[in-house]
C-alpha positions as semicolon CSV with decimal commas, in nm:
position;residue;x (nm);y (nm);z (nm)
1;X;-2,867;-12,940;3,596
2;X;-2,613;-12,692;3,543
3;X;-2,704;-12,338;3,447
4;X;-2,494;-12,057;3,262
5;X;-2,689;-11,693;3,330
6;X;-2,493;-11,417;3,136
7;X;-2,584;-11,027;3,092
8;X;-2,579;-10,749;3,232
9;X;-2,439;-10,360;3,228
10;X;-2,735;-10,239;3,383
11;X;-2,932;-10,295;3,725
12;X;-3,197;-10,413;3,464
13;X;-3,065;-10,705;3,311
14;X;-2,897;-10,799;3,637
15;X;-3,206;-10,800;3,836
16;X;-3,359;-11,054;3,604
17;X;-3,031;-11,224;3,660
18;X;-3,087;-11,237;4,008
19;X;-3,435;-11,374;3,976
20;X;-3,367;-11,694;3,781
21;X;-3,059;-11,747;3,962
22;X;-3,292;-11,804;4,328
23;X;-3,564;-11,932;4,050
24;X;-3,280;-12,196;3,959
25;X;-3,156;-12,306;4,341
26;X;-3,527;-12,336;4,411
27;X;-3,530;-12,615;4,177
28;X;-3,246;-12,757;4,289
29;X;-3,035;-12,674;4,061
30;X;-2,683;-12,480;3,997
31;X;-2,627;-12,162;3,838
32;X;-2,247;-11,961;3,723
33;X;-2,255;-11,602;3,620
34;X;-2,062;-11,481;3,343
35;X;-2,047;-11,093;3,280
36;X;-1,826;-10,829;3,236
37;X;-1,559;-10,610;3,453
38;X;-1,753;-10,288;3,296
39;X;-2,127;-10,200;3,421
40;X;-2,214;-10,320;3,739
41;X;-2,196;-10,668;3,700
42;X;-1,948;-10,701;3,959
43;X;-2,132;-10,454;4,234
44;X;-2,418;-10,720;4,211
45;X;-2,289;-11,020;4,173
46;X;-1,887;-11,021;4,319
47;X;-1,992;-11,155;4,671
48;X;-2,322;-11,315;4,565
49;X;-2,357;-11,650;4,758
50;X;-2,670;-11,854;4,490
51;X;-2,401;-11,874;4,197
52;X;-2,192;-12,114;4,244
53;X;-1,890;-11,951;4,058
54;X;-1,904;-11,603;3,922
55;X;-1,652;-11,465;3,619
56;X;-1,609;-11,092;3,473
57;X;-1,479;-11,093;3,185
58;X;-1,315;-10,795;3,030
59;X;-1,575;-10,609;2,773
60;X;-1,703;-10,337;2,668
61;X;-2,036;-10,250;2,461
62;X;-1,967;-10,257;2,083
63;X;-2,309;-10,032;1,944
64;X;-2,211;-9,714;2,016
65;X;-1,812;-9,676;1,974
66;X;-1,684;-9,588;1,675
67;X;-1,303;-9,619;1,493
68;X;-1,062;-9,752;1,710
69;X;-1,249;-9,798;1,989
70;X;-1,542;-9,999;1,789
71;X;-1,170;-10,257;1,703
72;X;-1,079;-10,247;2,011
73;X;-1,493;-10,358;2,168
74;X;-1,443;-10,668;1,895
75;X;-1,164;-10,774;2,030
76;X;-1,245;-10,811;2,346
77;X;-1,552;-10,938;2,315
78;X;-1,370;-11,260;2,074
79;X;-1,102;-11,303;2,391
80;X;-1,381;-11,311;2,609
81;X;-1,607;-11,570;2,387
82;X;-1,273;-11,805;2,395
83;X;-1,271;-11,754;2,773
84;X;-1,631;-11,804;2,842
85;X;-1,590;-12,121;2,616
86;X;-1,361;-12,253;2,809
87;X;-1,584;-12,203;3,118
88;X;-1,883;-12,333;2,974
89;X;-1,675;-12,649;2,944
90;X;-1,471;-12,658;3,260
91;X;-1,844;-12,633;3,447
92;X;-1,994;-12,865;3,188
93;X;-2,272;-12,620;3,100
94;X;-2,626;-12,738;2,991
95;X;-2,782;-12,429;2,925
96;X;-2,735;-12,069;2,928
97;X;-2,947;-11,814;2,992
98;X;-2,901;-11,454;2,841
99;X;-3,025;-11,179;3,012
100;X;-2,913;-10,944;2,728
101;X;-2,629;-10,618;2,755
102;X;-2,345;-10,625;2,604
103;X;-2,207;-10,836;2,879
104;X;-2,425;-11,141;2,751
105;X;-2,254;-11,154;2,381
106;X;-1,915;-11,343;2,443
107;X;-2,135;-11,657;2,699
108;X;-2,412;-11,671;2,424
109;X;-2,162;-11,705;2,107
110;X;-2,023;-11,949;2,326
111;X;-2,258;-12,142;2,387
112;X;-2,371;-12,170;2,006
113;X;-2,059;-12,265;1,933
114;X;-2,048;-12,526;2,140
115;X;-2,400;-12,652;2,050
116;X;-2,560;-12,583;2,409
117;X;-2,912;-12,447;2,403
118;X;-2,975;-12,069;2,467
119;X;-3,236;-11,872;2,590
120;X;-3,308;-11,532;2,583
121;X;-3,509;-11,317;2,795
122;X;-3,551;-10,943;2,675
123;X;-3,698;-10,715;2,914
124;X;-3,742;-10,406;2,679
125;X;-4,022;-10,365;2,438
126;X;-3,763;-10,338;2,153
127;X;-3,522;-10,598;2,105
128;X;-3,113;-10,506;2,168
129;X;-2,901;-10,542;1,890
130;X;-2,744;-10,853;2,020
131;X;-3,102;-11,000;2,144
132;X;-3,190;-10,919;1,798
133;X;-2,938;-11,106;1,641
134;X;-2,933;-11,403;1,901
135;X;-3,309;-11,475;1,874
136;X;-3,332;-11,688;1,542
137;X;-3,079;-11,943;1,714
138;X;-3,204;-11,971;2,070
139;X;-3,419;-12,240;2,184
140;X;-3,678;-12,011;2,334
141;X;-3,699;-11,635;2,364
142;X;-3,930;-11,464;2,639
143;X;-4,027;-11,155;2,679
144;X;-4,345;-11,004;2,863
145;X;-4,420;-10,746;2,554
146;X;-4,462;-11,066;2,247
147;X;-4,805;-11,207;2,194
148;X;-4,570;-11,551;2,103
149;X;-4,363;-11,515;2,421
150;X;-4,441;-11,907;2,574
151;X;-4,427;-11,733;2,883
152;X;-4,659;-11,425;2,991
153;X;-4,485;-11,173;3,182
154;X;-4,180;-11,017;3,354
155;X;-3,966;-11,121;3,692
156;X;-4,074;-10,925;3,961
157;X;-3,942;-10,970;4,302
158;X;-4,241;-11,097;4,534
159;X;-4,223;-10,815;4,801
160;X;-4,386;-10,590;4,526
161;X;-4,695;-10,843;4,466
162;X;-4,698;-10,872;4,856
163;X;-4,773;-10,515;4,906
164;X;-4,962;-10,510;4,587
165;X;-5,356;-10,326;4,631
166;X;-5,591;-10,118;4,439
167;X;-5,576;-9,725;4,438
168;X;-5,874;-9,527;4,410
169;X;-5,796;-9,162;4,437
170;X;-5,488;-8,908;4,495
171;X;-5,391;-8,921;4,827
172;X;-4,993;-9,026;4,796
173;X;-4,748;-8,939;4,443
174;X;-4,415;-9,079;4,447
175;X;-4,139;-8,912;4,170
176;X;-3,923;-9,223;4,070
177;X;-3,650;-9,107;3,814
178;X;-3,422;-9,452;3,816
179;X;-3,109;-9,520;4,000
180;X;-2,941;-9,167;3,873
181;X;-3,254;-8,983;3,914
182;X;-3,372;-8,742;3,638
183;X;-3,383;-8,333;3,649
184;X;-3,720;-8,386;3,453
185;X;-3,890;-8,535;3,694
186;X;-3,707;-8,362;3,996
187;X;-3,829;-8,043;3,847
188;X;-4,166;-8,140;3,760
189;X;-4,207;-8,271;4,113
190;X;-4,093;-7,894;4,251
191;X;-4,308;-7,716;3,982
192;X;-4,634;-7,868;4,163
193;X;-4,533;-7,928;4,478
194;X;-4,711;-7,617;4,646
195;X;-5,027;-7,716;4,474
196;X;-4,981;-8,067;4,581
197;X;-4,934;-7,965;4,920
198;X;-5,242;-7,741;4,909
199;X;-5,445;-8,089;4,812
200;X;-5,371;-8,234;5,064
201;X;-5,149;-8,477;4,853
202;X;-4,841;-8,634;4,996
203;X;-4,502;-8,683;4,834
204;X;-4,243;-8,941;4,844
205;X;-3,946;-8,883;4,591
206;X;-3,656;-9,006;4,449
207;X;-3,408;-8,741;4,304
208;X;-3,093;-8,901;4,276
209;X;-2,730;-8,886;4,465
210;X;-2,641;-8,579;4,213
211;X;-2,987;-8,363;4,230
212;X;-3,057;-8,446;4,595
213;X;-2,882;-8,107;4,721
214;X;-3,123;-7,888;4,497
215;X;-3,415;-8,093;4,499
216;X;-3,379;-8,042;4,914
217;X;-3,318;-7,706;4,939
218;X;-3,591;-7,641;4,692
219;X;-3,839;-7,833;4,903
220;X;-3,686;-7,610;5,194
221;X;-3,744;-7,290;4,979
222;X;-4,097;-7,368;4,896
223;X;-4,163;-7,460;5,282
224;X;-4,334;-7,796;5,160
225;X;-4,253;-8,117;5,313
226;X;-4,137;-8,437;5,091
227;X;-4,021;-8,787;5,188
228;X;-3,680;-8,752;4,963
229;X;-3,468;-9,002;4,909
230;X;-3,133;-8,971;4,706
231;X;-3,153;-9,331;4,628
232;X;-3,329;-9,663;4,840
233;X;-3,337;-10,031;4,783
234;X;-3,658;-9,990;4,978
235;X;-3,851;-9,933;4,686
236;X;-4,145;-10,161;4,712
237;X;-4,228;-10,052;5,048
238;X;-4,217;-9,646;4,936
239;X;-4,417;-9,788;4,580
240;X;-4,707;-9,937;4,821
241;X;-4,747;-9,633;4,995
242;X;-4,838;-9,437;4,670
243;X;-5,128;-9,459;4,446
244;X;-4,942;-9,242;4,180
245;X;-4,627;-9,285;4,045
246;X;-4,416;-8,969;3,825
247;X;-4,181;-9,240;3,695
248;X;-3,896;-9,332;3,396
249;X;-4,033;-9,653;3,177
250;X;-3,706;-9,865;3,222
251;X;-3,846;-10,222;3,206
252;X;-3,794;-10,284;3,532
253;X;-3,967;-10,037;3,719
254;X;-4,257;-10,031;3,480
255;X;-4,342;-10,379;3,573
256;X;-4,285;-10,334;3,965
257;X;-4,555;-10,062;3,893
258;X;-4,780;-10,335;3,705
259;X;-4,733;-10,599;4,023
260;X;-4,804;-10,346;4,292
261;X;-5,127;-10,178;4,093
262;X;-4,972;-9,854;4,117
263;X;-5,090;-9,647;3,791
264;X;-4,824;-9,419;3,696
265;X;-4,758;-9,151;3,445
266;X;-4,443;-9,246;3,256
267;X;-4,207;-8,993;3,139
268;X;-3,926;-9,163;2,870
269;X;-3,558;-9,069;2,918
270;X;-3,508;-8,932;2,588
271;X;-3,171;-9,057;2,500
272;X;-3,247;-9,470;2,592
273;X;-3,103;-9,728;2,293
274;X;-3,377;-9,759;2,033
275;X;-3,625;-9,545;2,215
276;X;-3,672;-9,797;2,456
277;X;-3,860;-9,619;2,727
278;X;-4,100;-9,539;2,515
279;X;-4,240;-9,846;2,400
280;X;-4,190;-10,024;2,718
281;X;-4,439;-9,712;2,808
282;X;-4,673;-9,732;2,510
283;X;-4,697;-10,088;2,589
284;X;-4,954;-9,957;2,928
285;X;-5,095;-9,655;2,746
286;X;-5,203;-9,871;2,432
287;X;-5,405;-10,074;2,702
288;X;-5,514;-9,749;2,853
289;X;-5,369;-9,867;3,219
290;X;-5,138;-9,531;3,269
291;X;-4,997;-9,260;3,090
292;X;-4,713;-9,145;2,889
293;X;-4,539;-8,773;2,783
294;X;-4,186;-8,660;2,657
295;X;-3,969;-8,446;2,856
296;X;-4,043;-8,198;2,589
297;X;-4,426;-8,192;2,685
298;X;-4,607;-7,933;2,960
299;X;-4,582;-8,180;3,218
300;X;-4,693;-7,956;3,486
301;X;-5,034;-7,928;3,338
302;X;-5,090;-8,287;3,238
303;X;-4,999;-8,411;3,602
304;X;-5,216;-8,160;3,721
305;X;-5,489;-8,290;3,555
306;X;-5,439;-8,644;3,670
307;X;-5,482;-8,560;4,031
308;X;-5,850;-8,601;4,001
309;X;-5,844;-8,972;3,808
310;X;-6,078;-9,254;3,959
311;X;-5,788;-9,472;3,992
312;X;-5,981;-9,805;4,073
313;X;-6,008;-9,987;3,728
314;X;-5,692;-9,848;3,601
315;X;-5,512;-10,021;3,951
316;X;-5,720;-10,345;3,919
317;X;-5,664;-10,397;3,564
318;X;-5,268;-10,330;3,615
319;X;-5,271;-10,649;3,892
320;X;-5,361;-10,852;3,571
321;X;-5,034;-10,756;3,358
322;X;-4,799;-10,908;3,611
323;X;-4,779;-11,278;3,727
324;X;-4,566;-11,422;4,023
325;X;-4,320;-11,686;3,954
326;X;-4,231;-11,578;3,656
327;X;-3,843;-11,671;3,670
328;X;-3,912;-12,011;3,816
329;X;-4,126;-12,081;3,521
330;X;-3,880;-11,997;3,297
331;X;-3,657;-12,189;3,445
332;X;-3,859;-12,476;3,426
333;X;-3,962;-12,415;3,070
334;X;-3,582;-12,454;2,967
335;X;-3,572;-12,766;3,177
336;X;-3,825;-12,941;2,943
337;X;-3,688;-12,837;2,667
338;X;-3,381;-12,943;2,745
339;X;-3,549;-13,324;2,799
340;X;-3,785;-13,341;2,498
């Protein structure tokens, strides 16, 4: 069977991308990618060998413009859905597969146009605007947050069930701010790092390529030794080293956190579409499995505080959230309904 995957902008969608791409050559099937020339579509997928053909198509997100610009995001997003047409077509299609971003609008009015099924995985506790509009003509939408979701749970790579275990107490924190890093959490992890360094506690962190300078020479300053990283695809191993995470609630991290049993507290960026970060976060705190402030809040003092958690039943109960083989299921889910 022949699989479209489209979406993307963000290392988020194009993760889950990733997954049910592998999930789809598993079961023996084929797989094209259709995304965009903006994001970082192409930095993932330009060279990558499990699609069989890959195509960037020229777009731009529509949401936020405004004028000329907004014109200008239309029109390039209807070239785009007569060019991903055509593809879906020339690779005789069967399904496609949104992953959401604004890369996945011009493949999944294509495909509905055409009459090919499409499903829809949203990784966010709130729905995108185009997931939004998308879901009442899909043939199944999944997503790990929705009690009516026919499939439970998120794609998670396996390395981060592999070094999955249950924490007990304080003895590692690691500051995880996302791919850019975040001054928030760079400066909360400085605020407390004498005191964590007085604990005994250890500290791994992630600033980012544009706070690394500071963040180091603060550590330097404050004679306190960190583990600091500007930015590593060697997160799993760093994540199972930790038994606290200081971390952003983008959808994918949260639910690396869930597979590894690493209880974290989440602080939201404040400026994500829809206040995203903060339900994907209230989604844990509602089940009283981690913890969740705005930048806004004395962060110091609520950190503080957490150093002393018994760790144990929030760890073992956040194993439970995730499942493995997520993507291959989904995969397979499509398959059937693709044969019913």
């Amino acid at each position: 069977m022949k699989f479209c995957i489209t979406g993307g902008g963000t290392g988020g969608h194009l993760m889950i991308a990733e997954a049910l791409v592998e999930a789809a050559a598993q079961e023996g099937h084929e797989a094209i990618f259709i995304g965009s020339t903006s994001g970082q579509d192409r930095k993932y997928f330009e060279s990558h060998s499990t699609f069989s053909h890959v195509y960037f198509l020229e777009t731009s997100g529509v949401v936020n413009q405004k004028g000329f610009k907004k014109v200008k995001a239309l029109w390039l997003v209807l070239k785009a859905f007569f060019a991903s047409r055509k593809i879906l077509k020339c690779h005789n299609i069967a399904a496609v597969y949104s992953v959401g971003g604004f890369s996945a609008a011009p493949a999944s009015f294509g495909a509905l146009s055409r009459f090919i099924p499409l499903f829809i995985h949203e990784q966010n506790a709130v729905a995108g605007r185009l997931n939004s509009l998308l879901i009442p003509f899909a043939s199944s939408f999944i997503s790990a947050y929705d009690v009516n979701s026919p499939i439970k749970g998120y794609p998670v790579k396996e390395e981060f069930f592999k070094s999955a275990r249950v924490r007990e107490k304080v003895k590692t924190i690691i500051f995880l701010g996302g791919s850019q890093g975040a001054k928030a959490i760079n400066d909360l992890a400085l605020s407390v790092a004498n005191e964590l360094q007085n604990r005994g506690i250890k500290i791994i962190h992630q600033a980012g390529e544009r706070d690394y300078e500071r963040v180091k020479q603060e550590y330097d300053a404050l004679h306190v030794e960190a583990e600091l990283y500007t930015f590593t695809k060697e997160i799993s191993s760093l994540m199972s080293k930790a038994d606290l995470a200081v971390s952003r609630s983008g959808a994918s991290t949260l639910w690396e956190l869930c597979a590894n049993g690493l209880p974290a507290l989440f602080i939201t960026f404040p400026h994500a579409a829809s206040d995203h970060q903060y339900f994907n976060a209230q989604f844990i705190v509602d089940k009283e499995l981690g913890w969740c402030e705005r930048e806004s809040e004395n962060l110091r003092e609520k950190l503080l505080l957490l150093l002393d958690e018994n760790l144990q039943d929030k760890s073992s109960a956040l194993l439970e959230q995730s499942s493995e083989d997520v993507a291959k299921k989904m995969i397979q889910e499509a398959c059937k309904a693709l044969h019913d």
